[in-house]
C-alpha positions in Angstrom: 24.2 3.4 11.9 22.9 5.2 8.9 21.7 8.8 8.5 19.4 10.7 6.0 20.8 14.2 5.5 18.3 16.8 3.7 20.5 19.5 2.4 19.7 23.1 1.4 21.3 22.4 -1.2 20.7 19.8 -4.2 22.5 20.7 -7.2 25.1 22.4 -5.1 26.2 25.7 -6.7 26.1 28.3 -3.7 29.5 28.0 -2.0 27.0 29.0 1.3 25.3 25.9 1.4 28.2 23.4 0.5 30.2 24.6 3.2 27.2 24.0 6.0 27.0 20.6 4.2 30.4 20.0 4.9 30.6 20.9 8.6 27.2 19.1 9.1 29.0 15.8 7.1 32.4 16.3 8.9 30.6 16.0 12.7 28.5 13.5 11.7 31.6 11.5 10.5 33.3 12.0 13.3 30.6 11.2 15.8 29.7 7.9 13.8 32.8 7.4 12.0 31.1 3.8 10.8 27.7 5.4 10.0 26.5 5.8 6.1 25.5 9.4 5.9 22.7 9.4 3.0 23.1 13.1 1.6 20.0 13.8 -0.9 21.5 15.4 -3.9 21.4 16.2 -7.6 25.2 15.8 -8.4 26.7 12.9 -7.0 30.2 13.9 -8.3 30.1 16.8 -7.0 28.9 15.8 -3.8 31.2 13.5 -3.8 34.0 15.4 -4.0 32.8 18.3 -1.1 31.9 15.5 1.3 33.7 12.3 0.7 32.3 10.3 4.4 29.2 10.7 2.7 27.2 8.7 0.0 25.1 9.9 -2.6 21.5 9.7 -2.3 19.1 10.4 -5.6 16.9 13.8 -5.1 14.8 12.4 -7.7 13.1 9.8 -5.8 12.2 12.4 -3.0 11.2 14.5 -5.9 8.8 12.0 -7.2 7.4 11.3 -3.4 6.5 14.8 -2.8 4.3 14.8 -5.7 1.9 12.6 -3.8 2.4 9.4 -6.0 1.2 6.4 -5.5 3.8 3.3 -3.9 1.1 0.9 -2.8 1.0 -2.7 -4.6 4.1 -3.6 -4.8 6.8 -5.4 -2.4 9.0 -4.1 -0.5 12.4 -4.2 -2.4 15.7 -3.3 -1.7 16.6 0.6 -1.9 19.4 0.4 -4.2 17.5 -2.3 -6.3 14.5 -0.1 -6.3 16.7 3.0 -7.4 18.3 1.3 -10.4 14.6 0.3 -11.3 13.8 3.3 -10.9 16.2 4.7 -13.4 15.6 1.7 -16.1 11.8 2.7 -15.7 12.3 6.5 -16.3 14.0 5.8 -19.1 11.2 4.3 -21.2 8.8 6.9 -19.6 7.0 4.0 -17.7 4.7 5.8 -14.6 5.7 2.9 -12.5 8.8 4.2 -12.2 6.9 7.1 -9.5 5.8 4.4 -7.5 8.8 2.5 -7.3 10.8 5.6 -6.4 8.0 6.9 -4.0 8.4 3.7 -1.9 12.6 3.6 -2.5 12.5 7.4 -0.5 9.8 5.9 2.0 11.7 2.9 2.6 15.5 5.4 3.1 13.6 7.4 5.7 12.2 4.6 7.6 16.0 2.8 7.3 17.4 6.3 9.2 18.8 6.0 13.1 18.7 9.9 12.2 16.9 12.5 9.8 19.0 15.5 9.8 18.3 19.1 8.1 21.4 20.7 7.5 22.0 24.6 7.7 19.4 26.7 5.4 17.1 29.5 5.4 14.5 27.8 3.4 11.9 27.6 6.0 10.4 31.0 4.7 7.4 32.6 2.6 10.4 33.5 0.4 10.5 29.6 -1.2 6.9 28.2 -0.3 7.4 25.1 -2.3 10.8 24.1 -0.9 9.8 25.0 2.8 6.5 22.5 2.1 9.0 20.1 0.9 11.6 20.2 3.7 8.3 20.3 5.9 6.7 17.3 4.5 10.1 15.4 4.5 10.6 16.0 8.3 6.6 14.6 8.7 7.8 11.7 6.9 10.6 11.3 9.4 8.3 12.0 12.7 5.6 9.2 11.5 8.8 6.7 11.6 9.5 6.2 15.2 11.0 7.5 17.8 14.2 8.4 15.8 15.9 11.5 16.6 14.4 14.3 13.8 16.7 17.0 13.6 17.2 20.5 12.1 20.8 21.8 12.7 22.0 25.6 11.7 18.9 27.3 10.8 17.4 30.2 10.1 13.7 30.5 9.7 11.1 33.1 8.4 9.7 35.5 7.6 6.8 33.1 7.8 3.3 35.0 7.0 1.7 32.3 4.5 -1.2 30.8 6.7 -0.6 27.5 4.9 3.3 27.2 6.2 2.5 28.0 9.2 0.3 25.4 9.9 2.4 23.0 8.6 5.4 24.0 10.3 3.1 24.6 13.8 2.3 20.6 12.7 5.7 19.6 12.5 8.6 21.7 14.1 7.4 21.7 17.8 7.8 17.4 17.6 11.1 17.9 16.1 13.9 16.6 18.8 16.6 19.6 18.3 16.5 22.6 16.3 19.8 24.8 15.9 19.4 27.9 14.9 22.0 30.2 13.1 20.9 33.4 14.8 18.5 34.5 17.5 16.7 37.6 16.6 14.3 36.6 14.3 14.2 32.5 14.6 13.8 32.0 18.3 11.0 34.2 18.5 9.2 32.7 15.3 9.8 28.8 16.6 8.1 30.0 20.3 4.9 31.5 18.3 4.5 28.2 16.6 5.1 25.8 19.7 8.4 24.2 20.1 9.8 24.2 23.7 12.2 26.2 24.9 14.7 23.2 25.9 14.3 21.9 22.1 15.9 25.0 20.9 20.1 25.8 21.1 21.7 29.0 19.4 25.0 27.6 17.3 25.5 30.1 14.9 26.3 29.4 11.5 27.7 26.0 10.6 29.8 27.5 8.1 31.7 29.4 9.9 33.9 26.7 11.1 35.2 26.1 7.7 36.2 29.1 7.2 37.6 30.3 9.9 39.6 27.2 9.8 41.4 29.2 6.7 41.7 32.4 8.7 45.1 33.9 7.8 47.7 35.2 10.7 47.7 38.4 10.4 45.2 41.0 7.9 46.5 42.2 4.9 48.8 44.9 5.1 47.0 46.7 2.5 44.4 44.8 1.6 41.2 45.2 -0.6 37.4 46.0 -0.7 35.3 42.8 -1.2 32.0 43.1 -3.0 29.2 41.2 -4.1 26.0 42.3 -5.8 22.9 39.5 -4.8 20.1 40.7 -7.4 17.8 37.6 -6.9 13.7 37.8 -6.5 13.9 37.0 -2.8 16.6 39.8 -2.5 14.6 42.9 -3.1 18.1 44.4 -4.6 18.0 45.3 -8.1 20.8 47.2 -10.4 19.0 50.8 -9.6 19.2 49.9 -5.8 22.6 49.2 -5.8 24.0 51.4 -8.2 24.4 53.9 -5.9 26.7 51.2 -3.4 28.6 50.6 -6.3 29.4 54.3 -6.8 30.6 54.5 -2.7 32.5 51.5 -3.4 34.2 52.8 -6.8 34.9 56.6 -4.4 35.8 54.2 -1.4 39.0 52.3 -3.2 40.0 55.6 -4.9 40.2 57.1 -1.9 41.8 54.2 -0.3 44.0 53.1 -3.2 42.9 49.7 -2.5 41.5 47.4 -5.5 37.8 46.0 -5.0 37.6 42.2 -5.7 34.6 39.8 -6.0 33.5 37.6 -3.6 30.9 35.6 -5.7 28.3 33.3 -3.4 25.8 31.5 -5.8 26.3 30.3 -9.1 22.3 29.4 -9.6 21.0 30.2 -13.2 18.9 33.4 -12.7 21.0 34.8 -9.8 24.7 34.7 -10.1 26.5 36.8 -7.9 29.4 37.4 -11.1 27.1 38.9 -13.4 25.6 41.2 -10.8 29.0 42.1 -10.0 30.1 42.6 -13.3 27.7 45.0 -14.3 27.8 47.3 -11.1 31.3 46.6 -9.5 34.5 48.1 -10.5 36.2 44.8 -11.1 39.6 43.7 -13.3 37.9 41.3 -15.8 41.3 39.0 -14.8 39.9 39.1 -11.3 36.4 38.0 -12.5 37.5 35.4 -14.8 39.9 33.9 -11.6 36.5 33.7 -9.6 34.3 31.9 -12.2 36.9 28.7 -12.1 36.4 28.4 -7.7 34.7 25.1 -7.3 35.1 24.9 -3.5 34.3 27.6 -0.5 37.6 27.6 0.7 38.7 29.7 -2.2 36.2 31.8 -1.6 37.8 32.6 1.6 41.0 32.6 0.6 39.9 35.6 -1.5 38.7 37.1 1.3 41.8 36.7 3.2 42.9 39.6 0.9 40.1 41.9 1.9 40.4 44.7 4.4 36.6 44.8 4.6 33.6 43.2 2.5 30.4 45.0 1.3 28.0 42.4 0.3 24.2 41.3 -0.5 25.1 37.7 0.1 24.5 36.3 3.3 26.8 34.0 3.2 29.7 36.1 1.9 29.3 37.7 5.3 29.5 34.6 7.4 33.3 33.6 6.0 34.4 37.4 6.3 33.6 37.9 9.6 35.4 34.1 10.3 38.1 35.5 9.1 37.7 38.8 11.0 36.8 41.2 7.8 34.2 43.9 9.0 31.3 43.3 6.9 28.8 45.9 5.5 25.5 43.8 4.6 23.0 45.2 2.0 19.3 44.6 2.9 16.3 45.1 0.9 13.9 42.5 1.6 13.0 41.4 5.0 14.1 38.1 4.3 17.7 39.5 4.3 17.0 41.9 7.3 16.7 38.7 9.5 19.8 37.3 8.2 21.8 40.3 8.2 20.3 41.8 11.8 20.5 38.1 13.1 24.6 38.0 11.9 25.5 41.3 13.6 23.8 40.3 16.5 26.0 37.2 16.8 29.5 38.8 16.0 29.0 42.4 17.2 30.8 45.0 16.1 32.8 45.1 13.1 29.2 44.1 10.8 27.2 46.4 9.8 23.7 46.6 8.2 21.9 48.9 5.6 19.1 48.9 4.6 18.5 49.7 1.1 14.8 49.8 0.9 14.2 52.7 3.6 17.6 54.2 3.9 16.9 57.8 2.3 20.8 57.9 1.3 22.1 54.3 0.9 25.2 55.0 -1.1 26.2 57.6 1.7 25.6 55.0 4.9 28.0 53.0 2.9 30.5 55.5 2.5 30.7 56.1 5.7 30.8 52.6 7.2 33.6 51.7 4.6 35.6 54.4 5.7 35.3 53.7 9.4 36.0 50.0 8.8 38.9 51.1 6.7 40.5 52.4 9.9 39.3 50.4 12.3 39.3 47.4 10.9 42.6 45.6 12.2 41.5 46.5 15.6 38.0 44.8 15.2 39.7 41.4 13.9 40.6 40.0 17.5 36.9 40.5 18.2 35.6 38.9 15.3 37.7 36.2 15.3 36.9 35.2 19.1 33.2 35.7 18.2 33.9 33.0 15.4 35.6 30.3 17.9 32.6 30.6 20.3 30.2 29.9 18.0 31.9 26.7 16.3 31.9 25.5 20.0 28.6 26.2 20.6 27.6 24.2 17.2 30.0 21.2 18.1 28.2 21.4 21.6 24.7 20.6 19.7 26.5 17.8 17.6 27.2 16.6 20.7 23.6 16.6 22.5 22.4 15.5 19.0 24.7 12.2 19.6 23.5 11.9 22.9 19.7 11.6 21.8 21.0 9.2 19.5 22.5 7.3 21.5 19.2 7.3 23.7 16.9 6.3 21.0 16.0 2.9 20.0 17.5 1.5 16.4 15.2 0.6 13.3 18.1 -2.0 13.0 18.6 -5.1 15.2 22.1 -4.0 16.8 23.2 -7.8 16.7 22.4 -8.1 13.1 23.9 -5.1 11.7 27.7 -5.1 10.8 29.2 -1.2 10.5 28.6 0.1 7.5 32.0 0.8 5.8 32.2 2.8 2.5 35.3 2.1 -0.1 35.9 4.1 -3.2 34.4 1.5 -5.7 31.4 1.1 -3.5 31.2 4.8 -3.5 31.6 4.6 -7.4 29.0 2.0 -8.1 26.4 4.1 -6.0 26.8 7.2 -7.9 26.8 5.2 -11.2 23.4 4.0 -10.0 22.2 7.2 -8.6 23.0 9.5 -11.2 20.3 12.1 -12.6 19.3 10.8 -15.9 21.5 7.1 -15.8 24.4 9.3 -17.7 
């Protein structure tokens, strides 16, 4: 059994993604505990570490496929043999390298009992090229067989761009399950552009299980205010935006006598969560420093296991404090973020909240006022939470499970009689990344 998973994630600094990675790896692993799950990334040792059932797959050779390279002329090779050429060749600059690495990612999909998309929001106008990547990588999939092609905890548009909708109208509908993280937006969006009604299953997020799986017994007895500022291009929040939040937050605590902590999402160049938050928050530098050293989302949660309630522009952040039953106040200002945050209260119900910064005419006040009502009702809104968490993970292990059965149903690439299972040790593991590694460093 092997399986090609396309992550949202390749050079895995947002704690969001690696944790749907992670449930996405863990089911798979346990469905197909002899399987070798491919996992297209950037950082093998990293990777490595997060997921450790699966096995490291170069993003560079996808890379150098989407670019529309040629791979005709030359014989089909091995994939691992290719790969290693392909490092060698990149290394003296040689342009056969493309074609070598074009045909290694060609000959990996083809391999595949099952292409798998894992939990993302990348199928919007918000990242054209990477939704034309995922896109085209799914195409490559469909043209393979009848292999099960799947996209598991999703959440899609907005999707305006005439040219993305074509393609996804091309490719989505002849997908064989799509799971989506939330209903509002998505569902409706997938039925404009064609896929059936039976292809489609509401999960929720595929993070969630991870972190409720750290949920604390009880709420603190004091507890804090969690914040975190997203200022990115596809946020619509910028520092005048959210300066007024910041002040409702600094009034909130006062008021409250709590602290406010960070609760820091993405670590991307160009969009980390700790500088935003350093500039607006009201945030002990030791309690900043503490947060740039997480590596892993369950710290993440852990911090939010200290939180009375959360105040965030990260999606993400959301999704592990409501796990964990924290009421949630999310900060919108693009429409991109509406759908997420509008989609996420729609799931958990009461105890998240949603403002919209863009066309509230007093943001800073809304906030006030839902921090102060969470404040109080907060420990009484955890139960609810909490259950709304453990339906969800059901319903996502329920689509696993329908997954395994089209599996199951499918026929193999492989001869069944031929193929022995596919067991990973640690120096197999170790010699793959050495070959795999960005760069041959």
């Amino acid at each position: 059994m092997r399986i090609l998973v396309e992550p949202s994630d390749y050079v895995l600094r947002n704690f969001g993604d690696m944790a749907m990675l992670q449930a996405a790896v863990r089911r798979l692993a346990e469905a197909w505990p002899d399987a070798r799950i491919d996992v297209l990334t950037h950082d093998p040792e990293r990777l490595a570490t997060l997921c450790p059932a699966a096995t490291p797959l170069s993003g560079r050779a996808r890379d150098l496929w989407l670019r529309g390279r040629p791979v005709r002329g030359a014989d089909r090779t091995d994939l691992r043999s290719s790969l290693r050429a392909c490092v060698q060749y990149l290394r003296r600059g040689d342009r056969t390298a493309s074609r070598i690495a074009g045909r290694a990612f060609r000959d990996q999909v083809a391999s595949a009992d099952l292409v798998l998309v894992t939990g993302m929001g990348g199928i919007t106008d918000a990242f054209p090229d990477y939704a034309t990547g995922v896109l085209e990588t799914l195409k490559l999939a469909l043209a393979n067989g009848d292999r099960p092609v799947a996209m598991m905890g999703q959440g899609f548009g907005p999707l305006e761009r005439a040219d993305l909708r074509s393609l996804a109208a091309d490719v989505l509908p002849r997908l064989h399950l799509i799971g989506l993280r939330e209903q509002l937006a998505s569902r409706p969006l997938l039925q404009q552009l064609g896929v059936a009604e039976d292809r489609i299953v509401v999960t929720g997020d595929d993070a969630i299980e991870m972190a409720h799986a750290h949920v604390t017994a009880a709420p603190p007895s004091a507890g804090a205010i969690g914040v975190n500022f997203r200022v990115a291009s596809y946020s619509g929040a910028d520092d005048a935006r959210l300066s007024a939040v910041a002040a409702s937050v600094r009034a909130a605590a006062g008021r409250a006598g709590g602290d406010v902590i960070p609760v820091p999402i993405s670590s991307v160049p160009g969009e980390e969560d700790l500088d935003s938050i350093r500039r607006l928050a009201p945030v002990a530098e030791a309690e900043l420093l503490r947060a740039r050293g997480w590596t892993s989302p369950a710290q993440v949660v852990a911090q939010l296991n200290r939180c009375r309630l959360l105040v965030t522009g990260s999606y993400h952040a959301a999704v592990f404090a409501l796990s964990v039953g924290v009421p949630t106040i999310g900060l919108a200002a693009s429409r991109y973020y509406e759908d997420k945050f509008y989609g996420l209260a729609d799931m958990f119900g009461a105890g998240c909240a949603v403002v919209d910064l863009s066309h509230s005419p007093a943001p800073g006040e809304q906030v006030a006022e839902y921090i102060d009502v969470f404040w109080e009702t907060g420990p009484d809104l955890r139960p609810r939470l909490l259950s709304a968490a453990v339906a969800q993970i059901e319903s996502g292990r329920n689509a696993y499970r329908r997954l395994a059965g089209l599996v199951a149903a499918s026929p193999s690439p492989h001869h069944a009689g031929e193929r022995a299972p596919l067991r990973r040790t640690a120096a197999r593991r170790g010699s793959m990344i050495g070959a795999f590694r960005p760069g041959g460093r």
